[in-house]
CHARMM-style PDB file with segment names, atoms N, HN, CA, C and O in Angstrom:
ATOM      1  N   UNK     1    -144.657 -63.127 107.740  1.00  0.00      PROA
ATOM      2  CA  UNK     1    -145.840 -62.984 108.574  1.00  0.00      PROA
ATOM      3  C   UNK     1    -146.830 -64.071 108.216  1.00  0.00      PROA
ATOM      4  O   UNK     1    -147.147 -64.199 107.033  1.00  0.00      PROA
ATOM      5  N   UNK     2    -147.374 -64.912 109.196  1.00  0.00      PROA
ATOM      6  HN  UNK     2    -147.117 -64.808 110.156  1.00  0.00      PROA
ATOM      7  CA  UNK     2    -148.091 -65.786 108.488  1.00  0.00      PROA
ATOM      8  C   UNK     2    -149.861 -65.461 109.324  1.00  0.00      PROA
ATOM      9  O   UNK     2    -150.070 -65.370 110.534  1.00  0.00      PROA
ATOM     10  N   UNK     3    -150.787 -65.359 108.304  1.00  0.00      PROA
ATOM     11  HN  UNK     3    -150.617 -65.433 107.322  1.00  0.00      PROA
ATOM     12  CA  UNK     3    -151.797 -65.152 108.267  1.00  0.00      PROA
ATOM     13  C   UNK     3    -152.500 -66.409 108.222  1.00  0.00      PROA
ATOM     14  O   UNK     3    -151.824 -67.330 107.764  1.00  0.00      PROA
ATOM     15  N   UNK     4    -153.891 -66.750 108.637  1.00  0.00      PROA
ATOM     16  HN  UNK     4    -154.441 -66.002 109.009  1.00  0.00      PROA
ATOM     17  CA  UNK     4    -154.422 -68.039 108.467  1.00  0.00      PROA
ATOM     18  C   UNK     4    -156.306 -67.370 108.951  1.00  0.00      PROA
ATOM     19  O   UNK     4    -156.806 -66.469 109.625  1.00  0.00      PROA
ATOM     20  N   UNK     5    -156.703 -68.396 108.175  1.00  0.00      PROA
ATOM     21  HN  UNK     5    -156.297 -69.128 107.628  1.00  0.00      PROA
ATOM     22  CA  UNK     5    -158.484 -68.373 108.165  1.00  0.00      PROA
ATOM     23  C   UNK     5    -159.443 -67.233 107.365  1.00  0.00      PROA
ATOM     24  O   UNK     5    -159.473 -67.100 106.141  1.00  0.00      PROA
ATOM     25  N   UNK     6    -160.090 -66.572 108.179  1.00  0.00      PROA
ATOM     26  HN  UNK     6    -160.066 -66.679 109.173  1.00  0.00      PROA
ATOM     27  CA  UNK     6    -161.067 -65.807 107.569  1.00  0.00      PROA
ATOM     28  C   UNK     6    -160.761 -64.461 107.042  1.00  0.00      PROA
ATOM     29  O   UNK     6    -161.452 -63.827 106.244  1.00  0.00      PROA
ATOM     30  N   UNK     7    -159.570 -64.074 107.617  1.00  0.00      PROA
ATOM     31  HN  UNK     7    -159.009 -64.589 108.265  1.00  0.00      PROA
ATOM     32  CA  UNK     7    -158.849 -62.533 107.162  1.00  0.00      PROA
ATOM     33  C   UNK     7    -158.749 -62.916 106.339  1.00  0.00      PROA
ATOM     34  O   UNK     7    -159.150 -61.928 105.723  1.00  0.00      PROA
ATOM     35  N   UNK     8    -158.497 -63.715 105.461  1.00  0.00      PROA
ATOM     36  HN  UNK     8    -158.172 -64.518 105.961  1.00  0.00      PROA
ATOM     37  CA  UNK     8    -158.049 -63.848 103.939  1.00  0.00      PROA
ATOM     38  C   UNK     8    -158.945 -63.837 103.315  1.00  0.00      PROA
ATOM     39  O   UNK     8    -158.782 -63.205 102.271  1.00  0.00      PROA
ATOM     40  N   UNK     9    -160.077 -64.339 103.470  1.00  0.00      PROA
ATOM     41  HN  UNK     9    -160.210 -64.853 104.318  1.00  0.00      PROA
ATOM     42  CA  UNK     9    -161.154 -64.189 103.036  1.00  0.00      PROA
ATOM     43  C   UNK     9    -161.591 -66.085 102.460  1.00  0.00      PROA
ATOM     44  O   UNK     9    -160.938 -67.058 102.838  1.00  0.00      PROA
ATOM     45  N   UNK    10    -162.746 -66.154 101.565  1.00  0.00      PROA
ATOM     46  HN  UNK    10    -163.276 -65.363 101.258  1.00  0.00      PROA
ATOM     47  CA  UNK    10    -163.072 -67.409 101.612  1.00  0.00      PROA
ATOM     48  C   UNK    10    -162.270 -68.174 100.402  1.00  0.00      PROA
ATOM     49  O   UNK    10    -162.797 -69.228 100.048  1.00  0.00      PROA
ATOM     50  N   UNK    11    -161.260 -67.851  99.828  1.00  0.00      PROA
ATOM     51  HN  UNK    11    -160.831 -66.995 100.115  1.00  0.00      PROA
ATOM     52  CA  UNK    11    -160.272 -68.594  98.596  1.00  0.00      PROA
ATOM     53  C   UNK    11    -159.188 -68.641  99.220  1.00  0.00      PROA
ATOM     54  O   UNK    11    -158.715 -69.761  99.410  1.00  0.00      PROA
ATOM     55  N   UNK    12    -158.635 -67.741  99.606  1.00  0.00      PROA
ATOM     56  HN  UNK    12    -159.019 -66.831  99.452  1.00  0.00      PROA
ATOM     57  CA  UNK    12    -156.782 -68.170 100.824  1.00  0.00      PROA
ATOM     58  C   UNK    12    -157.216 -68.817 101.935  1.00  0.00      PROA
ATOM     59  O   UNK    12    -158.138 -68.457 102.666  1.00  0.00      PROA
ATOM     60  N   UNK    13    -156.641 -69.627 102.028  1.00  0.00      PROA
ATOM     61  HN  UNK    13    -155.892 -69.920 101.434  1.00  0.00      PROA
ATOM     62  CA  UNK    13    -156.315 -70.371 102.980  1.00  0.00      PROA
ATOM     63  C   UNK    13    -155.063 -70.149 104.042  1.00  0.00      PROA
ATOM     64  O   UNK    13    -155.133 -70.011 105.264  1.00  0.00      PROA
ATOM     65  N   UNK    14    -153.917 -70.159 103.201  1.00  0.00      PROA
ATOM     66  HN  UNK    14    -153.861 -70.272 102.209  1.00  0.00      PROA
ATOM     67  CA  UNK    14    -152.593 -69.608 104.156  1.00  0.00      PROA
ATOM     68  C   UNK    14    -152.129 -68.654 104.070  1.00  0.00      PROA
ATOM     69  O   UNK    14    -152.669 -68.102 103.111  1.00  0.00      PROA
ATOM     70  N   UNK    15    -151.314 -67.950 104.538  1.00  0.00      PROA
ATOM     71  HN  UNK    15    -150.875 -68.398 105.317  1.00  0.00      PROA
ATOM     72  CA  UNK    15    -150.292 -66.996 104.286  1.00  0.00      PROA
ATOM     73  C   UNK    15    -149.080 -67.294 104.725  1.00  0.00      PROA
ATOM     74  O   UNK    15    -149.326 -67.801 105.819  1.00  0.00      PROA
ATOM     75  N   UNK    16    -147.908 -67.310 104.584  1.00  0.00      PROA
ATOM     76  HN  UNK    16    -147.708 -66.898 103.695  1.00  0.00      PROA
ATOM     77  CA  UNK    16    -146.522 -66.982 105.159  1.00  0.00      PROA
ATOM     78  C   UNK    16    -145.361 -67.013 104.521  1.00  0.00      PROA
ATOM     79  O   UNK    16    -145.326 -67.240 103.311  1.00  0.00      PROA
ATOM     80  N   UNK    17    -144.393 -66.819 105.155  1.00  0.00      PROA
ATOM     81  HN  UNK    17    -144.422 -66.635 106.138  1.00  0.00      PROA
ATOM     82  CA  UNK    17    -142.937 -66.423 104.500  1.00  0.00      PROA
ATOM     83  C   UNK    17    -141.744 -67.525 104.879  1.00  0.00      PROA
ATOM     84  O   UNK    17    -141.764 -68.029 106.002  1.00  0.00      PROA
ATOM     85  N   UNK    18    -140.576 -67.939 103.804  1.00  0.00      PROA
ATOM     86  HN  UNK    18    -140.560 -67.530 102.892  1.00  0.00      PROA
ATOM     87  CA  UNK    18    -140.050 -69.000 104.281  1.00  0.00      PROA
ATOM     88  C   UNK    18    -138.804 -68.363 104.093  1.00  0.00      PROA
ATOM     89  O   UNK    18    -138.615 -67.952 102.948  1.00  0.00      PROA
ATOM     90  N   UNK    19    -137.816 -68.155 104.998  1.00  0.00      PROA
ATOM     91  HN  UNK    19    -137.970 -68.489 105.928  1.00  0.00      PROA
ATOM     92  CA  UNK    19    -136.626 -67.830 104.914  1.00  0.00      PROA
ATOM     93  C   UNK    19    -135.793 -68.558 104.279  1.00  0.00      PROA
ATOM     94  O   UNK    19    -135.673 -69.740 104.600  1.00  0.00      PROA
ATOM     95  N   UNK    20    -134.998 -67.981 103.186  1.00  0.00      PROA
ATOM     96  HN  UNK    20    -135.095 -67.020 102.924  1.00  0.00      PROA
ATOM     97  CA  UNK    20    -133.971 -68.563 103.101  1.00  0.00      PROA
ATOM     98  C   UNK    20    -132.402 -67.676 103.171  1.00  0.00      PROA
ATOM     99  O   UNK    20    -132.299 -66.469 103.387  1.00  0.00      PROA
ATOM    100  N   UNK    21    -131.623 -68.337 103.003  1.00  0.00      PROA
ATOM    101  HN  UNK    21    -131.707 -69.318 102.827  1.00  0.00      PROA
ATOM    102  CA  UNK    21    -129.900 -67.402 103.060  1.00  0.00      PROA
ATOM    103  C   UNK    21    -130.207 -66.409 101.875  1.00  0.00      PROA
ATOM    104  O   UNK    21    -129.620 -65.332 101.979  1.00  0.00      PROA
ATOM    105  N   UNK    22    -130.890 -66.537 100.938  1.00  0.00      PROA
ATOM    106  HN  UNK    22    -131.367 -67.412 100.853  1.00  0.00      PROA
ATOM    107  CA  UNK    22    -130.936 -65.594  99.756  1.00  0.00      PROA
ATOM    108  C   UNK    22    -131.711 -64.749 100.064  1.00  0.00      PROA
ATOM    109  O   UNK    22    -131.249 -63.620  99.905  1.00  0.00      PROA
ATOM    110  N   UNK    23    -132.696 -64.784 100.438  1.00  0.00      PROA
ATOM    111  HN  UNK    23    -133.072 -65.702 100.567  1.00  0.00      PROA
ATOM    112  CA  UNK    23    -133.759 -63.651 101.420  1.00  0.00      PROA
ATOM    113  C   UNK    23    -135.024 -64.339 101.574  1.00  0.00      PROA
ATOM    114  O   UNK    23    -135.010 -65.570 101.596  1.00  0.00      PROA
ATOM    115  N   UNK    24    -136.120 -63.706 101.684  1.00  0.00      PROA
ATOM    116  HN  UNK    24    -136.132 -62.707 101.667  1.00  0.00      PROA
ATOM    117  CA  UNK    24    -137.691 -64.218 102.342  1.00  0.00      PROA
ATOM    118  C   UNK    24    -138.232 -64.526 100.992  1.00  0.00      PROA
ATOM    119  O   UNK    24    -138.021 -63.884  99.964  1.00  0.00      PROA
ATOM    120  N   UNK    25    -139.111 -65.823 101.162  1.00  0.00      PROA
ATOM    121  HN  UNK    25    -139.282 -66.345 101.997  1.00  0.00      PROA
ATOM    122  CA  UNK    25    -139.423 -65.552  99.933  1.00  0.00      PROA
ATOM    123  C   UNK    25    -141.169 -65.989 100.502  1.00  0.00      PROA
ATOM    124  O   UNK    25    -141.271 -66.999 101.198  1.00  0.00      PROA
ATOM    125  N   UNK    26    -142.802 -64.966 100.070  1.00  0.00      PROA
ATOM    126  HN  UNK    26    -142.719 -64.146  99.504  1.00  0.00      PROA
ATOM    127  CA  UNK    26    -143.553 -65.188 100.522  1.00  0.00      PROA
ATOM    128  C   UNK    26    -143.943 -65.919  99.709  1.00  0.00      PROA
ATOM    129  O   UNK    26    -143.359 -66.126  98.646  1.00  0.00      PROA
ATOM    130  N   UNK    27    -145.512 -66.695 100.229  1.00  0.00      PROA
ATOM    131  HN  UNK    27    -145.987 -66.526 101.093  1.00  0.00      PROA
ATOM    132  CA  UNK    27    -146.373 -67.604  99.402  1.00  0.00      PROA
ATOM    133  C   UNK    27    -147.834 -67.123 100.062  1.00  0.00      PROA
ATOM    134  O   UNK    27    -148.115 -66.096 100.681  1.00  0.00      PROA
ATOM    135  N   UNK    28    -148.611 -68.217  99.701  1.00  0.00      PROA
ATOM    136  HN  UNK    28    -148.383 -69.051  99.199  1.00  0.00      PROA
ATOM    137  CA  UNK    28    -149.862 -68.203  99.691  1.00  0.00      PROA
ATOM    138  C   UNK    28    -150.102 -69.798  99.376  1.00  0.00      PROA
ATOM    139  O   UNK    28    -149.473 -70.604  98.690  1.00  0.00      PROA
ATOM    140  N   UNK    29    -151.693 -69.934 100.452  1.00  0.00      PROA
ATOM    141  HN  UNK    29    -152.204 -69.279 101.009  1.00  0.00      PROA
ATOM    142  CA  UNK    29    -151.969 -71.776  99.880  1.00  0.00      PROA
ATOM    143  C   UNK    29    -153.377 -71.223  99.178  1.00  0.00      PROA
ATOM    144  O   UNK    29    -153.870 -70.191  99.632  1.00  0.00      PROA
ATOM    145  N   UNK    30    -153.976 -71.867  98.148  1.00  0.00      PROA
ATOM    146  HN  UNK    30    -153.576 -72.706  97.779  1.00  0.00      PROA
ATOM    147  CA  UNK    30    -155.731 -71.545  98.082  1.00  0.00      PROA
ATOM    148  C   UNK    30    -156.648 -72.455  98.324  1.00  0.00      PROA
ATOM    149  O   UNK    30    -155.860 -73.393  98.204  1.00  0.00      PROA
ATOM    150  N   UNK    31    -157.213 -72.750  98.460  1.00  0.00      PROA
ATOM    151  HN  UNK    31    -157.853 -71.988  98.558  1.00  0.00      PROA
ATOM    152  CA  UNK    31    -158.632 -73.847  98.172  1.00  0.00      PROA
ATOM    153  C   UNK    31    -158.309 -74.771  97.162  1.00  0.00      PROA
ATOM    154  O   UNK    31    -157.794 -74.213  96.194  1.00  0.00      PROA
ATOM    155  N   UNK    32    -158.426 -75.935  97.053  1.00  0.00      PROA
ATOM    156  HN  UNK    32    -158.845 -76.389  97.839  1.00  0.00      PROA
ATOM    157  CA  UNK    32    -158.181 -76.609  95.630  1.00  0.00      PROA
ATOM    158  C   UNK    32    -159.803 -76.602  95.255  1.00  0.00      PROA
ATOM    159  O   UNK    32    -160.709 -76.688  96.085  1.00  0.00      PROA
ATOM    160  N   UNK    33    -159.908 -76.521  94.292  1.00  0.00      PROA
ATOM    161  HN  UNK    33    -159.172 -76.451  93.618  1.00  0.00      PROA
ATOM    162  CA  UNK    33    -161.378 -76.462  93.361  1.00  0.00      PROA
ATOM    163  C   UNK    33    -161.525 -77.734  92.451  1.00  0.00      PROA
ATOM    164  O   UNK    33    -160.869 -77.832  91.413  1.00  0.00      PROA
ATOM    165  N   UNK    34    -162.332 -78.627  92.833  1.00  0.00      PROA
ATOM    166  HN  UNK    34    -162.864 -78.548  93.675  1.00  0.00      PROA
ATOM    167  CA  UNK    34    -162.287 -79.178  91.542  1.00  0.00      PROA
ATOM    168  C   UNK    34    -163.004 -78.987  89.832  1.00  0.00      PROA
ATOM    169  O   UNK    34    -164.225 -78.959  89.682  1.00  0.00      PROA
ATOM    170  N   UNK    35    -161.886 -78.849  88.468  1.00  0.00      PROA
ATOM    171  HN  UNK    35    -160.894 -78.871  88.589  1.00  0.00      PROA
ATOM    172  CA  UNK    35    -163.060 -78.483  87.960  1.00  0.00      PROA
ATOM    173  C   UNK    35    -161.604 -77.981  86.577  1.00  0.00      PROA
ATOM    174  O   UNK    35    -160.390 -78.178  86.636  1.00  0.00      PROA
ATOM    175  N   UNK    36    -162.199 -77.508  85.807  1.00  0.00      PROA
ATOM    176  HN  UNK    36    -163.185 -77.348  85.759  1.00  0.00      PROA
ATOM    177  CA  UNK    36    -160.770 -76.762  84.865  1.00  0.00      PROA
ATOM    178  C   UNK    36    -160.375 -75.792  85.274  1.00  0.00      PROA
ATOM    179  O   UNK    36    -160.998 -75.013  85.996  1.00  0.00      PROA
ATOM    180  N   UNK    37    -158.911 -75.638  84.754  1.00  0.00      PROA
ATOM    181  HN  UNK    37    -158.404 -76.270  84.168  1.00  0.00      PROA
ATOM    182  CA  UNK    37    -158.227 -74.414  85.001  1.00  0.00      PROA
ATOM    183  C   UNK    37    -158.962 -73.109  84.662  1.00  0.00      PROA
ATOM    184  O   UNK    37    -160.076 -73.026  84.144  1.00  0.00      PROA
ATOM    185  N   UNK    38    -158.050 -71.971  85.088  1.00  0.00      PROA
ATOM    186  HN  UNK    38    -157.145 -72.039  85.508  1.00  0.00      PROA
ATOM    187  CA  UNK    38    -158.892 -70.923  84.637  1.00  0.00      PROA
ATOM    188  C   UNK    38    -159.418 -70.216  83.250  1.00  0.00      PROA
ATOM    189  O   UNK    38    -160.381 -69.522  82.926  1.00  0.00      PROA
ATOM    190  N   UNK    39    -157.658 -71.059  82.276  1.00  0.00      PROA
ATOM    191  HN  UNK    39    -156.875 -71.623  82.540  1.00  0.00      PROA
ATOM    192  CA  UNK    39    -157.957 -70.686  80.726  1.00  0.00      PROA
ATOM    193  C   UNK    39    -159.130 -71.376  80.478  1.00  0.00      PROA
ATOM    194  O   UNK    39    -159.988 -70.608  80.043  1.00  0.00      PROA
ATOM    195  N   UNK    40    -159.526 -72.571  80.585  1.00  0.00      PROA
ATOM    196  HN  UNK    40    -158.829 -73.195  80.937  1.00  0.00      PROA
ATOM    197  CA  UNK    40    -160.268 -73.622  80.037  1.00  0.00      PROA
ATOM    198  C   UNK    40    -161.609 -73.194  80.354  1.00  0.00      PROA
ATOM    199  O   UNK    40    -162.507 -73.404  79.539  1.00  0.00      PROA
ATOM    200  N   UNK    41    -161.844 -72.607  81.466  1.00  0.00      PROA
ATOM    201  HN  UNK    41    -161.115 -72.436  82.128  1.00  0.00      PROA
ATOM    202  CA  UNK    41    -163.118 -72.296  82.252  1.00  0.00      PROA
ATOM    203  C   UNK    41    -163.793 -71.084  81.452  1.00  0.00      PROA
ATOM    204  O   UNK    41    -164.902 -71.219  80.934  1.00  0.00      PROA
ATOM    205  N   UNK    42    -162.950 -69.711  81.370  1.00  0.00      PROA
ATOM    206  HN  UNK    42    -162.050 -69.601  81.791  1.00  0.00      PROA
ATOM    207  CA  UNK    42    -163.075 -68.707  80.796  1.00  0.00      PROA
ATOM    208  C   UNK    42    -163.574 -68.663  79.280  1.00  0.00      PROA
ATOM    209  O   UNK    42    -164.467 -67.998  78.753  1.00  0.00      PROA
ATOM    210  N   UNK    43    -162.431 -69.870  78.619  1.00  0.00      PROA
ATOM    211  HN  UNK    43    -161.705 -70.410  79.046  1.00  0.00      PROA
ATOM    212  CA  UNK    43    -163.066 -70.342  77.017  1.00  0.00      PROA
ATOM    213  C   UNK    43    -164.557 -71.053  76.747  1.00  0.00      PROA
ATOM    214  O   UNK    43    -165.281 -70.664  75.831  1.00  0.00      PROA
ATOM    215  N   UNK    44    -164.911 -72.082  77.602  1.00  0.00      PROA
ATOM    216  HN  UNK    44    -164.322 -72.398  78.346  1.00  0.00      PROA
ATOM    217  CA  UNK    44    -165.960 -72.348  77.920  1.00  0.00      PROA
ATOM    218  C   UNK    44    -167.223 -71.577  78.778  1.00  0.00      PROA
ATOM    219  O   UNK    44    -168.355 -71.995  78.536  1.00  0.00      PROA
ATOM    220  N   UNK    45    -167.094 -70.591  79.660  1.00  0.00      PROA
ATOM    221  HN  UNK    45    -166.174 -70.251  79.857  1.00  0.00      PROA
ATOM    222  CA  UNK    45    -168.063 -69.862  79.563  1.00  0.00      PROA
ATOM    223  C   UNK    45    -168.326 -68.310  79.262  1.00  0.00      PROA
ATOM    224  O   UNK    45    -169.304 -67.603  79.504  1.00  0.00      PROA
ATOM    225  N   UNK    46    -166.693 -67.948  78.441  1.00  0.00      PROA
ATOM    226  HN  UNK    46    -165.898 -68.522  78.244  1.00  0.00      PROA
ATOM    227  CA  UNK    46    -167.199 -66.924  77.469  1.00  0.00      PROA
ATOM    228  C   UNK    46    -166.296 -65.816  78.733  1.00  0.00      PROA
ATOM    229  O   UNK    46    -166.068 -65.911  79.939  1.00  0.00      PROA
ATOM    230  N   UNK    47    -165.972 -64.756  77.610  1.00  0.00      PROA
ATOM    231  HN  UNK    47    -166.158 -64.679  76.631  1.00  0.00      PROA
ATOM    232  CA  UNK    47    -165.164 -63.632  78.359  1.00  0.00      PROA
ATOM    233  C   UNK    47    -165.975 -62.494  78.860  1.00  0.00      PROA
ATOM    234  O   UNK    47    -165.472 -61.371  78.807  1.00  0.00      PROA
ATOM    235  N   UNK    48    -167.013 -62.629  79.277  1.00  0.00      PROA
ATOM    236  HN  UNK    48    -167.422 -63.541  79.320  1.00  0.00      PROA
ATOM    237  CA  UNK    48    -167.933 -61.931  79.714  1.00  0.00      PROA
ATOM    238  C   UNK    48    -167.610 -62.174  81.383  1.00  0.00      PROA
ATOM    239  O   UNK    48    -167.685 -61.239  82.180  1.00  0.00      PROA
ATOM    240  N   UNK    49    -167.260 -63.498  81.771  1.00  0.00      PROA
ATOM    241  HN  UNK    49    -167.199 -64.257  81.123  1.00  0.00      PROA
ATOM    242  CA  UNK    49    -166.771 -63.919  83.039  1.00  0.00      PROA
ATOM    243  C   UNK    49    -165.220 -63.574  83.856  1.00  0.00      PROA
ATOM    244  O   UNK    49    -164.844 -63.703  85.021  1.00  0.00      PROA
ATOM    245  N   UNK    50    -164.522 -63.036  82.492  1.00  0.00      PROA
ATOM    246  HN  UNK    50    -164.828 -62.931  81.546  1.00  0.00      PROA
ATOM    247  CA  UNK    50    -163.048 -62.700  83.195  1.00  0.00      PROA
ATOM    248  C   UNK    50    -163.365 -61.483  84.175  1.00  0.00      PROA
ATOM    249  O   UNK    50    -162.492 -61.227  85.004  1.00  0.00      PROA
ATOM    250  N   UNK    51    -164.648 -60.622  84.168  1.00  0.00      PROA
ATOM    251  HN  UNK    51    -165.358 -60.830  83.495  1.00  0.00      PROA
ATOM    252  CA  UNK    51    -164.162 -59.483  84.750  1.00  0.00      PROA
ATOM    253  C   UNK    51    -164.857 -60.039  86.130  1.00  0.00      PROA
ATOM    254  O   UNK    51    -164.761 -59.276  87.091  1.00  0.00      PROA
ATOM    255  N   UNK    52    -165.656 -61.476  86.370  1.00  0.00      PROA
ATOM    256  HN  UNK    52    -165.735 -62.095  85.589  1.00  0.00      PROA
ATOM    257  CA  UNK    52    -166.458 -61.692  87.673  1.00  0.00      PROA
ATOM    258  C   UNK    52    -165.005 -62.162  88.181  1.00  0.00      PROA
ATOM    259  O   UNK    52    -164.246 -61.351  88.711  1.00  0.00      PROA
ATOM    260  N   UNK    53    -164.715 -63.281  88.024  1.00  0.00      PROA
ATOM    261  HN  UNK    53    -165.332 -63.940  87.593  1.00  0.00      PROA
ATOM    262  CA  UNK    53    -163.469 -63.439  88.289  1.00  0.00      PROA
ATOM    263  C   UNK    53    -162.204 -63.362  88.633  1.00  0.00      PROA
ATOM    264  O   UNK    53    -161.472 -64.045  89.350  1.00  0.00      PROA
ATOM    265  N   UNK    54    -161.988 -61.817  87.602  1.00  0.00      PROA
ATOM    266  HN  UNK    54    -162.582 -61.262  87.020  1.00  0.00      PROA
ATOM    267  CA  UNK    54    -160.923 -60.721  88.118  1.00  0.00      PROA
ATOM    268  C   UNK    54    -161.023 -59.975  89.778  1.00  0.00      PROA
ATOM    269  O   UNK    54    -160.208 -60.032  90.700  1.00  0.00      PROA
ATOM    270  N   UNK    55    -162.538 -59.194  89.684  1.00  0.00      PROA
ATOM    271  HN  UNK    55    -163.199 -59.148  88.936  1.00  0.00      PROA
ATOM    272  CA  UNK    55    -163.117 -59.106  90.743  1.00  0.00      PROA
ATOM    273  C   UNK    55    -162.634 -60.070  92.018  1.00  0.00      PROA
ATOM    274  O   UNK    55    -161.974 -59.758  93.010  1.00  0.00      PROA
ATOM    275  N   UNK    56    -163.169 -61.280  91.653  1.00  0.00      PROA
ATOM    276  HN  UNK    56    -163.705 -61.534  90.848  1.00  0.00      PROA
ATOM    277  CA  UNK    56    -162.977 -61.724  93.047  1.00  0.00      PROA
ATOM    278  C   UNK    56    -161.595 -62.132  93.351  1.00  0.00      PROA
ATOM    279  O   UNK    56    -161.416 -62.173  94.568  1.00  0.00      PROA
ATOM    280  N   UNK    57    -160.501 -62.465  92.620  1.00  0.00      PROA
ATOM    281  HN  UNK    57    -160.646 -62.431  91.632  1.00  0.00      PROA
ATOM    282  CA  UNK    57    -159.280 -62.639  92.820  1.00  0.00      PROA
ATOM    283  C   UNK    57    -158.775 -61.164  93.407  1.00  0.00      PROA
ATOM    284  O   UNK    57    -157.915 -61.336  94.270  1.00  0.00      PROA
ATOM    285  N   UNK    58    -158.995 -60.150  93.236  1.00  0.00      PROA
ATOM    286  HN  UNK    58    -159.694 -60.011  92.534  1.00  0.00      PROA
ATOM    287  CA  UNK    58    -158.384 -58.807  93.469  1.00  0.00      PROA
ATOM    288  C   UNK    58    -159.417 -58.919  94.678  1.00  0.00      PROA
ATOM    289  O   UNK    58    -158.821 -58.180  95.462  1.00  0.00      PROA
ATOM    290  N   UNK    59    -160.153 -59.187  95.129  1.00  0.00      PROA
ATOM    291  HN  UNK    59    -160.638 -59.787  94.493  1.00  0.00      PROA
ATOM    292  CA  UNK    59    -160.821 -58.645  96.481  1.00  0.00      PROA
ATOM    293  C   UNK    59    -159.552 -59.466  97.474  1.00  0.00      PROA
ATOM    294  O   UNK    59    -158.936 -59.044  98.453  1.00  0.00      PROA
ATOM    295  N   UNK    60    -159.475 -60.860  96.721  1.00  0.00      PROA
ATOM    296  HN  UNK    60    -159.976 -61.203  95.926  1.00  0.00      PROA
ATOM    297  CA  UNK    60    -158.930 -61.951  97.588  1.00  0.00      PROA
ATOM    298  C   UNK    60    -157.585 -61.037  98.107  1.00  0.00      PROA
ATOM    299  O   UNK    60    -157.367 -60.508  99.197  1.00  0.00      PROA
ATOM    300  N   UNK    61    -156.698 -61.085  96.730  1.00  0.00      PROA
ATOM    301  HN  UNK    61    -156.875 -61.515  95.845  1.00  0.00      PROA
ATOM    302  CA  UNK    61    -155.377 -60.528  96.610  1.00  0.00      PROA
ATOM    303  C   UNK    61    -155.555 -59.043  97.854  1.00  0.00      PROA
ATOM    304  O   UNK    61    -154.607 -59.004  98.639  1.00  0.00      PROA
ATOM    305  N   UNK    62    -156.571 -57.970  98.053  1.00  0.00      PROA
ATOM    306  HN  UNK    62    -157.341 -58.002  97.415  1.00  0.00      PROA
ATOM    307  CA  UNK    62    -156.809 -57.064  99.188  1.00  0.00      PROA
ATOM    308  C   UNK    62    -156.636 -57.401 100.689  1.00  0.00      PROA
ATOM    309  O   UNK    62    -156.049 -56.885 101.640  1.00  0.00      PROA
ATOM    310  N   UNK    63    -157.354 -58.423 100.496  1.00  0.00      PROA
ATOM    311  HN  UNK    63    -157.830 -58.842  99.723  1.00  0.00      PROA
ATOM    312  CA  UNK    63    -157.383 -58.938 102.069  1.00  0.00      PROA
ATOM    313  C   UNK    63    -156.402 -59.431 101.985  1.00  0.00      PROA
ATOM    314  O   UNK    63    -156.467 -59.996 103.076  1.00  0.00      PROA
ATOM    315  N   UNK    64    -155.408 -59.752 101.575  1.00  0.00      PROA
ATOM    316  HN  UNK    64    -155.355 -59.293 100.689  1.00  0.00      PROA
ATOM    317  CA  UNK    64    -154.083 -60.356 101.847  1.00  0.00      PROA
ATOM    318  C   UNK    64    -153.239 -59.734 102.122  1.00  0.00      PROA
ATOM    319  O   UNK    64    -152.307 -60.127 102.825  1.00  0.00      PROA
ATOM    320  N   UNK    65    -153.410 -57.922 101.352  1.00  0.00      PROA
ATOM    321  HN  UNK    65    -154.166 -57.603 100.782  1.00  0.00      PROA
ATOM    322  CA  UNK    65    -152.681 -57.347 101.601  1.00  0.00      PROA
ATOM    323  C   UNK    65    -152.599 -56.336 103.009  1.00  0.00      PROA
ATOM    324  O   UNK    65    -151.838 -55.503 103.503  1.00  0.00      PROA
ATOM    325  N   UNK    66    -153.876 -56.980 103.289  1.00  0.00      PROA
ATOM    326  HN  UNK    66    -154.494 -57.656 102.888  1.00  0.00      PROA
ATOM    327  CA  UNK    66    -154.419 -56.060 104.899  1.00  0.00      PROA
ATOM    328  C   UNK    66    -154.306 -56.800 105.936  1.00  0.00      PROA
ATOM    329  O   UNK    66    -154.379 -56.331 107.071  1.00  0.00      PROA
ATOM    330  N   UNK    67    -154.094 -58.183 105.661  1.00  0.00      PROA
ATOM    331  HN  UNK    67    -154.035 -58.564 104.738  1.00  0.00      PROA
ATOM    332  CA  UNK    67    -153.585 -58.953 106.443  1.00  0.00      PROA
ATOM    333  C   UNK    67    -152.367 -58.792 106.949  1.00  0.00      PROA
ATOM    334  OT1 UNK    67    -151.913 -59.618 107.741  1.00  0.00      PROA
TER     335      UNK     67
END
């Protein structure tokens, strides 16, 4: 099923599924960010931020799944 734009909310970008003979296999595209990864980011501004973060990845990961 391929999903695209604002249903995903503002970090997904794509949604869809690519067939192969072995079975479906889904994906997802995101936003590229420029900036450090997420370990690097988290170490530098402290684990007080994993749970803002968590948050918004799991809202993202929702709308994807309601998509």
């Amino acid at each position: 099923a391929k999903v695209q734009g604002s249903a995903l909310g503002p970090s997904l970008l794509d949604a869809d599924d690519w067939e192969r003979r072995s079975g479906k296999v889904s994906f997802y595209a995101m936003e590229y960010i420029q900036g450090p990864d997420l370990l690097t980011f988290i170490q530098q501004k402290g684990p007080s931020w994993t749970g803002v973060l968590m948050v918004q990845l799991l809202n993202d990961l929702d709308a994807l799944h309601k998509a």
